[in-house]
Structure formats: C-alpha cells, structure tokens
LOMIKE-797925 format. One record per residue (C-alpha): residue in three letters; x, y negated, z negated. Coordinates in steps of 0.2 Angstrom, whole numbers, padded with zeros to 4 digits, always signed. Layout:
% LOMIKE-797925
alaXYZ/...
***
This chain:
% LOMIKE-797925
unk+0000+0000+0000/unk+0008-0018+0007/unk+0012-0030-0008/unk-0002-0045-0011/unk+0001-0060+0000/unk+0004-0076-0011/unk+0000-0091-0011/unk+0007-0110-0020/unk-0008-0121-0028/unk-0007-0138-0021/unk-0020-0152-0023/unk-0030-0160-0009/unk-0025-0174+0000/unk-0043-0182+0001/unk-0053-0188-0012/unk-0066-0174-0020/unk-0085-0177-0018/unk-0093-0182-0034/unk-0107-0169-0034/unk-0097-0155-0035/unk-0104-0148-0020/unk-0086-0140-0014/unk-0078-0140-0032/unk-0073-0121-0029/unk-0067-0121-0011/unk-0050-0115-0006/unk-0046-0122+0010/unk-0032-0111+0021/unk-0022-0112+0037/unk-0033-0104+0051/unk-0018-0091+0051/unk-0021-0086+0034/unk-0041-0086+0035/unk-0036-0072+0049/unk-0023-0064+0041/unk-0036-0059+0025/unk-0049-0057+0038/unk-0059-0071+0030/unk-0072-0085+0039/unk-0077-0101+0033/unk-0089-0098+0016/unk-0084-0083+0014/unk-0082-0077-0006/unk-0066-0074-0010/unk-0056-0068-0025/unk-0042-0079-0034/unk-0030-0066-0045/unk-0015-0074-0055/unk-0004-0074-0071/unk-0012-0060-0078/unk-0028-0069-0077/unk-0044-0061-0074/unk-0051-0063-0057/unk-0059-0079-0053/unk-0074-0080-0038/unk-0072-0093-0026/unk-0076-0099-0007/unk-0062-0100+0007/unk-0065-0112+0018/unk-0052-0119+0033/unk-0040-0132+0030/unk-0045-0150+0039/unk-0027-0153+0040/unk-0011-0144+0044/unk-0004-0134+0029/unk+0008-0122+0027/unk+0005-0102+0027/unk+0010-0100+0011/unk+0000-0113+0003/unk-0018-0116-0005/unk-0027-0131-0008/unk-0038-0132-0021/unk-0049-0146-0030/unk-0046-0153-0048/unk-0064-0145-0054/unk-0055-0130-0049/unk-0040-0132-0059/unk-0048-0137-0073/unk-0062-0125-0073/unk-0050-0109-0070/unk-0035-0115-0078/unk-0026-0115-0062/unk-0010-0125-0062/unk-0001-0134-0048/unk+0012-0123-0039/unk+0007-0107-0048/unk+0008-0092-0036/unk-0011-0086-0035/unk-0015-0069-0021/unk-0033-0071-0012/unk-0043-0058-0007/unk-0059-0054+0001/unk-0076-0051-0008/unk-0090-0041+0000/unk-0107-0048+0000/unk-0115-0066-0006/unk-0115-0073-0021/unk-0125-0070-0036/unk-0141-0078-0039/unk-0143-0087-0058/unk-0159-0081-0068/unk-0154-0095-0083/unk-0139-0105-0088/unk-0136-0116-0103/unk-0128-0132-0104/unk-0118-0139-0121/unk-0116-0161-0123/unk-0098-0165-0119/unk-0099-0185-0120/unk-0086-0194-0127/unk-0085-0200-0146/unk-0090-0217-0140/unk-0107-0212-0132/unk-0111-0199-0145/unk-0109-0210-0157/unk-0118-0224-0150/unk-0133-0212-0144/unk-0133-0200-0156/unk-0134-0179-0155/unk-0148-0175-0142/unk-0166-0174-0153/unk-0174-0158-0147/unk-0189-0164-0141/unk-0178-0173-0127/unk-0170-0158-0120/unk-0182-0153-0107/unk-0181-0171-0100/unk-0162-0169-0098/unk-0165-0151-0092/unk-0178-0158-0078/unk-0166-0171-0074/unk-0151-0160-0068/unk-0162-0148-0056/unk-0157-0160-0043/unk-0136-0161-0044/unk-0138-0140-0047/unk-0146-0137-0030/unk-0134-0148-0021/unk-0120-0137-0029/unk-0114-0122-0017/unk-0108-0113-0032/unk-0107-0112-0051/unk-0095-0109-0065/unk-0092-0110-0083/unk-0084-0129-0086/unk-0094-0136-0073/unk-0098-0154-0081/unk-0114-0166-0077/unk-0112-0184-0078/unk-0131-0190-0080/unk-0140-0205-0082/unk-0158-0206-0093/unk-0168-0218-0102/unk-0154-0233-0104/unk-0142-0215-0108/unk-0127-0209-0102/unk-0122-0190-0108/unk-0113-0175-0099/unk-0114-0157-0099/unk-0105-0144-0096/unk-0111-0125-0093/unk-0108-0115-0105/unk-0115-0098-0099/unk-0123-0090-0086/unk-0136-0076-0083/unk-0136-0068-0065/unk-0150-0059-0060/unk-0140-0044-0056/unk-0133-0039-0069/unk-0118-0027-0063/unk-0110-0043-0054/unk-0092-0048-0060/unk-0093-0064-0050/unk-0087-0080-0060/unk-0096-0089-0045/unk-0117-0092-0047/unk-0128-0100-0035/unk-0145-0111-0044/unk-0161-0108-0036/unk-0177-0115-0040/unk-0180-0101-0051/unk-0167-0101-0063/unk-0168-0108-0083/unk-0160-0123-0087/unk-0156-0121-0105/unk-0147-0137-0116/unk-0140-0131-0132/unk-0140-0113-0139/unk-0153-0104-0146/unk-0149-0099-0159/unk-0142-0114-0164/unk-0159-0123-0161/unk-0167-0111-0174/unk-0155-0111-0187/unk-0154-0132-0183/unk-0143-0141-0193/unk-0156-0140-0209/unk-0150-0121-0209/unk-0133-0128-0214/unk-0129-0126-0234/unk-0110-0134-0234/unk-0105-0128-0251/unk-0084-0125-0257/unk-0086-0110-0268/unk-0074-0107-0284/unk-0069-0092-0280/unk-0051-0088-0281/unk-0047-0106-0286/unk-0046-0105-0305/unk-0042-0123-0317/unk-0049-0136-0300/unk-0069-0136-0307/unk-0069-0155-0310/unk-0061-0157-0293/unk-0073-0143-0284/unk-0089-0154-0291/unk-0083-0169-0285/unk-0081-0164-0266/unk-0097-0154-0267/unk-0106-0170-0273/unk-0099-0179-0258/unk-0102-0164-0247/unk-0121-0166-0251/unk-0123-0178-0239/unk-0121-0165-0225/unk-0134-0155-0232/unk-0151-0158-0222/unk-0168-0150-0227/unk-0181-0146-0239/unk-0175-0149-0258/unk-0164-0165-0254/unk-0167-0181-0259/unk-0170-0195-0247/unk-0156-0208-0247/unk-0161-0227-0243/unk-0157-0236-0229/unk-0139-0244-0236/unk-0132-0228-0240/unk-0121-0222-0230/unk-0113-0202-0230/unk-0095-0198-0233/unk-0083-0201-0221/unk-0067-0195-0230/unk-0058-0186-0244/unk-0041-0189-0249/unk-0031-0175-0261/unk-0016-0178-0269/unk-0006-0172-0282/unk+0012-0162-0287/unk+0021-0148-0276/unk+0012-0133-0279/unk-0006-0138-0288/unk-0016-0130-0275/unk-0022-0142-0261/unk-0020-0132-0247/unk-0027-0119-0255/unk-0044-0132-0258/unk-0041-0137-0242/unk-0046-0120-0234/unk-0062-0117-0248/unk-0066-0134-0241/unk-0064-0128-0222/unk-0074-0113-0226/unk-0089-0122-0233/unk-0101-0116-0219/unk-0096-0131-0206/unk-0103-0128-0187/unk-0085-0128-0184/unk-0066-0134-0192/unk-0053-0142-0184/unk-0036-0143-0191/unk-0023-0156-0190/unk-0007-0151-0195/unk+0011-0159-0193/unk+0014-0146-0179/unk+0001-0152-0168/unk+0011-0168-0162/unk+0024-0166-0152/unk+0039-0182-0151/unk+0029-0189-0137/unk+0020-0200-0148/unk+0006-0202-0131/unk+0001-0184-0133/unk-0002-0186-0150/unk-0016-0200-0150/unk-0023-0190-0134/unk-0025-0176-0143/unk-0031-0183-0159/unk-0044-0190-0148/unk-0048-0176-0140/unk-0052-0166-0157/unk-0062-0181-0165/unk-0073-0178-0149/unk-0075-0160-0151/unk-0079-0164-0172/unk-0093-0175-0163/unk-0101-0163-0153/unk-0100-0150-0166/unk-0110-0158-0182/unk-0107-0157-0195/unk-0089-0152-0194/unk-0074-0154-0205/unk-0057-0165-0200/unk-0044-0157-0212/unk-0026-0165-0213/unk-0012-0159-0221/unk+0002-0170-0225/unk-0005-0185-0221/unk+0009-0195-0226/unk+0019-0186-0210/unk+0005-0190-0197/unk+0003-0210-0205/unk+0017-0216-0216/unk+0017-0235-0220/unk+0027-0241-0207/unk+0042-0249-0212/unk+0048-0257-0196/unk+0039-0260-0180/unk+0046-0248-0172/unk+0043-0232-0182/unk+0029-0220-0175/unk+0014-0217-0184/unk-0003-0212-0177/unk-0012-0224-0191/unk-0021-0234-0175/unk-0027-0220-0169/unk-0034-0209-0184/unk-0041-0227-0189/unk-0050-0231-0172/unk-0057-0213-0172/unk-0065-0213-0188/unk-0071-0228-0186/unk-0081-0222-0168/unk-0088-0209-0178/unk-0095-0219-0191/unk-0113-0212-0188/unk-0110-0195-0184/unk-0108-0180-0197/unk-0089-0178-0197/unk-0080-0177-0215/unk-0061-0178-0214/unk-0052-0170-0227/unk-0032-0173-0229/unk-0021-0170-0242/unk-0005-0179-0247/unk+0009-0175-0262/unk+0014-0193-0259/unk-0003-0206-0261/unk+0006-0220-0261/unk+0017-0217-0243/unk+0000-0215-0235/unk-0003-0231-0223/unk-0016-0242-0234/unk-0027-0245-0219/unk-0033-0229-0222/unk-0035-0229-0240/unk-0051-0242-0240/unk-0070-0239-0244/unk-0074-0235-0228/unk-0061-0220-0221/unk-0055-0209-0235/unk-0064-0220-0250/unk-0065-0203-0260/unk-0049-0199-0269/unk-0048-0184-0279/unk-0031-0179-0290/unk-0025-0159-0291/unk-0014-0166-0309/unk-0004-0152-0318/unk-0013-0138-0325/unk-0017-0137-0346/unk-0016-0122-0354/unk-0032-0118-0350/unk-0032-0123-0334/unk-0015-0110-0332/unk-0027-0097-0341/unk-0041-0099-0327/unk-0027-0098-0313/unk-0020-0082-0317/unk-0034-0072-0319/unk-0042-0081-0301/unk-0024-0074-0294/unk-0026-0057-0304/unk-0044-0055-0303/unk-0056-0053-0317/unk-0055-0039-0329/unk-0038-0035-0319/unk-0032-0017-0325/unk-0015-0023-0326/unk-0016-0039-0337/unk-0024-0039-0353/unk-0035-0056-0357/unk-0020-0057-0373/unk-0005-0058-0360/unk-0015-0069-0348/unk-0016-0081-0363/unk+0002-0079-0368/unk+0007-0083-0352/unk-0003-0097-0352/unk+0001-0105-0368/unk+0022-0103-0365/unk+0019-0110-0346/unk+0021-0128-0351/unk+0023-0138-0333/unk+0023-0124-0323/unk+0007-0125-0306/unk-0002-0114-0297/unk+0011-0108-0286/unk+0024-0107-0301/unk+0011-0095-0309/unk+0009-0084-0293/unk+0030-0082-0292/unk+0028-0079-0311/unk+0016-0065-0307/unk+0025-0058-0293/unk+0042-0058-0306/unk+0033-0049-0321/unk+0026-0037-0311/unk+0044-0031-0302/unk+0051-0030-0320/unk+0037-0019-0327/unk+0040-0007-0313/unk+0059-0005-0314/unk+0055-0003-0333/unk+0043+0011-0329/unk+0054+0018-0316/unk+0070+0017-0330/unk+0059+0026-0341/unk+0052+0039-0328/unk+0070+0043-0324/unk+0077+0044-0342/unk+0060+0055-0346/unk+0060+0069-0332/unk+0081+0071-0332/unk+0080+0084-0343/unk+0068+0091-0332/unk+0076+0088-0318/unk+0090+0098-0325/unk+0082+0114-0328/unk+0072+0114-0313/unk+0087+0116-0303/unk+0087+0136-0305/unk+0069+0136-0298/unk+0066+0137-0279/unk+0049+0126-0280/unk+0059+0110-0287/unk+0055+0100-0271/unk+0038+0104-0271/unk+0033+0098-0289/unk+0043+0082-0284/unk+0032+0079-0268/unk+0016+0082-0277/unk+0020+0070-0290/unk+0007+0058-0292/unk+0011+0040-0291/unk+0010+0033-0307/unk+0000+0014-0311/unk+0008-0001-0316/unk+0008-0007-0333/unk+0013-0022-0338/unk+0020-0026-0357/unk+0023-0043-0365/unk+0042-0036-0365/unk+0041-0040-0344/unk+0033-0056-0347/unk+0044-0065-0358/unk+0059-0056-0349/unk+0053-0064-0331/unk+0049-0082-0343/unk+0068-0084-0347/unk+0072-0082-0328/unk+0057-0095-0321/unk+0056-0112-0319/unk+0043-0124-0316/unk+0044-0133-0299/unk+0044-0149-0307/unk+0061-0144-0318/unk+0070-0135-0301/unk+0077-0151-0295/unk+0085-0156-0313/unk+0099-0151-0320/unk+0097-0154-0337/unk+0113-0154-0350/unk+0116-0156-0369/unk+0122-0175-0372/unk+0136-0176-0381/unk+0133-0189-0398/unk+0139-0187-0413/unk+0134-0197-0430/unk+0146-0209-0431/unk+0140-0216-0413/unk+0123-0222-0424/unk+0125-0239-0432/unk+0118-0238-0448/unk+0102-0229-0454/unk+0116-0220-0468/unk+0100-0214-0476/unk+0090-0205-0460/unk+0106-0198-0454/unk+0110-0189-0473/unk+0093-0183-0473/unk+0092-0176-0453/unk+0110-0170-0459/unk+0103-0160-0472/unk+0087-0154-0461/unk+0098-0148-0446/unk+0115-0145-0448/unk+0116-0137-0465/unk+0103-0121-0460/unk+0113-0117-0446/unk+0131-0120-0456/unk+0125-0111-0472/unk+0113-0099-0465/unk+0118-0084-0474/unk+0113-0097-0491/unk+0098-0103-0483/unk+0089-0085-0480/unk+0095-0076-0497/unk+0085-0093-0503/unk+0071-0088-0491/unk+0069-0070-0499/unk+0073-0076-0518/unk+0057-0086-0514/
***
C-alpha cells in the first residue's frame, strides 16, 4: 500500500466570507483534485498529528498553488485545531454529508457584552434560536466551534455549537448539513433544569481542621451566589461579593482552603497560577482575559489565585511587570455577573493596593498560627477521626508541645513519628523472632513460615513522638539560627539585690545539686 500524499496548511489569500458559507473548504491544485480522484464539493477527510479525522469539502483552488499545498480558511484552523504549515494527508469520503436532527448552541460573548446584557433569561431563547435559522441554511456545512455573531432587540451576543445530533446515527462525520427540520437548542438541558437555583455553593470542613472562623466567613460571603427558595431578598444597594483575599504564614493552609473553596459546587473553576504567564507580559493580559470571559459565561464560577503577590506586586519602578491593570479592568467588567475571585497571598502587604479596595477583594480573611487547639483539630483532620494509630492522649500531647509549629509542620511531624514507630517495631520484631530464627534453621519449612507471615500494624508510642519532637522544627524557627548570648553578671550595672537573689534561684541548684535533692527528699 503507497504512503499517504501530504499536504502544508497555508491560509487563503482572499478575504473569507462572513457567513461561513465555505468555512470548511479546502481548496487544491486541479492536479491534486485528480490525483485523490476528487471534484469540486466533494467530502473529504483531513488526517494529522495523531488527530482524529476531521470531515471537510475539497474544492479547486481560484489561483495557482503548489502540489504539495492546501489552503484552508481561519474558521477551519480554529475549529480543527489545524496549524499553519502542519503536514495534513486528504482523502476521499464516499457519500453526502449528514443531515442534523438537533444541535445546541452555548453564549460566547465577550465580558463586556455579557456583562452589560446580562446571562440569556430563558424565556428569550427561542427568540435567539428563531433568529439563527437564517445564517444556518446559508452554511454548506457544520461543525463543533462554529460561532454566530447576532443582532436582537438593541443585543449583540454570539454562539457557538456545542453539539450536534445527526440523524444517522452510525456517521463519523465531524461535518453536518442544517435543514429546516433540525432543533436549534441554546444552552444545555440539563443545565436549564437544574438552573442556577439548583446551585448550593458551600466550602465544607472536612479535612481542614483549626480554620472554622475562617470557613464561616467565606461561606457568609459565598451566600450571595446562592439563588432560590430559603434565601433572603437583598435590597437594591447591595451588591454580592466580588473578592476574597487569604493571607497568612508559610504553611497555615491556604491552598489547601483554596481547593475546599474551588470545590464548593461552582458551574465551573478556573485557576490562575504563577505558571500560567509566560515572560511575554502580552500573553499574559490575553490570557487573563480570555479566562475572566470564560468565568462570565459560566456563572457562578470561581477565579482562584495563588500567589498573588507574584501575578501584581506593588510596582516599584515603571518599568517592572505586573498584570495589576489587567486583573483590575477585568473585575471591574464583571462587576454584575456571578464571578467570585479567590487569591491567596503569604505577603498582604506586597500585594498592589489598587486591588485591596472595597470594591475587588474587599473581604480579607487571615490563616494566623494555630493554638493548641487549633493543632489538636489539625491532626486528627490529617489522621482521621478515631484513627487506630493515634490515641486522642497523643494527639493532645502533640498538640500542647507543638508551640509555633502550622499545618504543614504537623503533617511532616506526622510523617516523622510514624517512620520511627516502625523502625522501633521492626527493631523489636528482629530482636524478638532471632531466637527463632536460630532454631528454625534445622527445619526445611523455614521459608515458608517467613512468607506467610502476616504484616504486622503500626503502633505508635509517646516514646516515637517525643523522639521525632527533638528532631522537628517549626517553619517559622528553620530560618534562625538561634545561639546562647554570652553575659555574665558583672555586665549588669547595679540591681546588687536581684542579681543575689536570681543568683541563688539559678546557679546554685545546678552548682550544688547533689545538696539541693538530698533537701528535696529530707522534705
């Protein structure tokens, strides 16, 4: 069997119709349209990259092009994913294309228009639905991405398709042709059942132990995303929340919180991380864009930043680079829509002030060190509760001699204590089945008993704890090398009588020890 014929992507030279009519043509040399033993609007298939095959039309080329090369429109590119000079292979499809028995459209205006119009009521869909019958029937062909640009009682929105139903439903053709008795559909279904009133955005406790005043606080702002029957009506003033700023110490949880908070029951989560941004500082602001215009299409949905200090520092020159402008401007556009942005921050204070006012991230929440019982609360979130492998006494020991230490200190405390208790227990295995060991050697089944040994559980003791204590430190203490000042009494100026009586409290029990416990057991 001969090897495919390729073919390099190029773009047309002539401007591409507004109406998408020959969006998914590929236009050939009148050599190669014979060579593949194709005519003019005949289906054709598109294979590349490992890509699944894409349905399209050949069509001759109006100009003189090379063998070897393709021409295909921008809608194509986009829709398919096909990049300039890739190396594609065509090929010839037997019979016409597919009819469509119902497709479905999502919203895909930009931030601006959605926030000035609004999300679509669903009484309006079938206005909107009527209204694109038109540019579908003047479409040779149909795809997934496809976008409308339509204009509608003072409105300007686009759609794009979504899905598609064909009629036949064996087809494998990425390519549908609209006919007057196909569905139009705007929005899913199930999403107009369940409706945004179906949406109970709650962050749950559960595996986040000593952060319940911090949890309360964000679920009484998330209440404003919350839309249905058992909710108070607001007044005409109020406006929701529009952003969430935690911050606090290395270590105290945030983006743990920041996934509870993600996985609240949002339609959908976007995440905005240092690693999205590349060093062109252009890509940056268009893809920041590009996600707040997602976030608005989506409602209610979550913006969630970590290290927001590293995406917009205070700038300290004019020529640093800092995407302040842009996160500023986008939550300014969505002002009205039900978009919550979440970011998290150890340093508040580097954050750019623009953002820090009542009306971006007003709400600022503090993850502060843990208390004692706050440590308590951590540990058994980390071990589970009624773990079989700390007692409730050692969880409180631990807690009460973990001054200073976070969540993550306790969680490398854990890890610690529980590699000690099993090199204890496998010391003590050892030491305990020697003697065993020693006499089994004149019997012939030795091996087996060993490999039909049962593994035995781990048990922690307060020997492990305090043994993985003394080689621990909090974060907080990691980066300071503490050391014993050297002053002696004589570099006090006066207070003769404090120093003789400190004299007396310190230095002679550990001078004259052996004196002060025989005076310890007289009394």
């Amino acid at each position: 069997m001969s090897e495919p014929r390729l073919f390099t992507v190029r773009p047309l030279s002539k401007q591409a119709r507004n109406d998408h009519k020959d969006a998914f043509r590929v236009y050939l040399s009148s050599s190669s349209l014979a060579a593949l033993k194709l005519r003019a609007g005949d289906t054709c298939t598109l294979n590349y990259s490992g890509e699944c095959a894409k349905t399209a039309i050949a069509w001759s080329a109006t100009e003189n092009i090379q063998t070897t090369v393709v021409q295909t429109s921008r809608t194509l590119q986009d829709c398919y994913g096909v990049k300039l000079g890739e190396k594609v292979s065509i090929s010839k499809t037997d019979g016409p294309l597919g009819e469509i028995e119902s497709i479905s459209f999502v919203e895909c205006s930009d931030i601006e228009r959605m926030t000035r119009y609004g999300p679509l009521p669903p009484s309006e869909r079938h206005h909107w639905a009527w209204a694109l019958e038109f540019p579908l029937a003047r479409c040779d062909a149909l795809a997934v991405g496809l976008i409308f640009d339509l204009e509608l009682k003072g409105q300007r929105r686009s759609f794009k398709v979504a899905t598609m139903r064909a009629l036949n439903q064996t087809t494998h053709s990425t390519l549908l042709r609209f006919t007057e008795n196909s569905k139009i559909l705007i929005g899913d279904d199930s999403d107009e059942e369940k409706g945004v009133q179906g949406f109970v955005i709650k962050v749950q406790s559960s595996g986040l132990g000593g952060m319940g005043r911090q949890i309360d606080s964000i679920n009484e702002s998330l209440a404003d995303f919350n839309i249905g029957s058992g909710m108070v009506a607001m007044p005409a003033f109020y406006e929701h929340t529009r952003g969430v700023l935690l911050y606090g110490p290395k270590g105290t949880g945030k983006t743990a919180l920041l996934r509870q908070i993600q996985g609240a029951g949002w339609r959908k989560a976007f995440n905005i991380g240092s690693s999205t941004f590349s060093r062109n500082i252009g890509d940056g602001e268009a893809k920041l864009r590009k996600l707040f215009q997602d976030a608005v299409r989506c409602q209610p949905s979550v913006v969630v930043i970590d290290q927001l200090d590293f995406i917009a520092p205070k700038r300290t020159s004019l020529d640093s680079q800092s995407l302040t402008s842009v996160l500023c401007e986008c939550l300014d556009l969505a002002r009205g829509a039900m978009v919550l942005v979440v970011a998290a921050t150890r340093h508040p204070n580097e954050v750019d002030d623009t953002l820090r006012t009542p009306h971006r991230l007003a709400t600022e929440i503090e993850l502060h060190i843990p208390t004692a019982y706050d440590r308590a609360e951590i540990l058994r979130a980390i071990c589970g509760y009624q773990s079989p492998v700390l007692s409730d006494r050692l969880i409180d020991m631990m807690a009460e001699k973990t001054h200073g230490y976070v969540g993550a200190d306790l969680f490398a405390l854990l890890q610690l204590v529980c590699r000690k208790a099993r090199q204890r227990q496998i010391k003590e295995a050892h030491s305990n089945s020697l003697p065993l060991r020693q006499a089994s050697m004149f019997t012939s089944d030795s091996s087996d008993d060993l490999a039909t040994k049962e593994i035995a559980p781990l048990e922690v003791q307060e020997a492990d704890v305090l043994t993985a204590l003394q080689e621990t430190r909090p974060t907080a203490m990691r980066e300071v090398f503490l050391e014993t000042p050297k002053v002696r009494w004589s570099d006090i100026g006066g207070q003769h009588d404090i120093k003789r009586r400190l004299q007396k409290a310190v230095e002679r029990p550990l001078k004259v020890s052996v004196y002060i416990d025989d005076l310890q057991q007289w009394n």
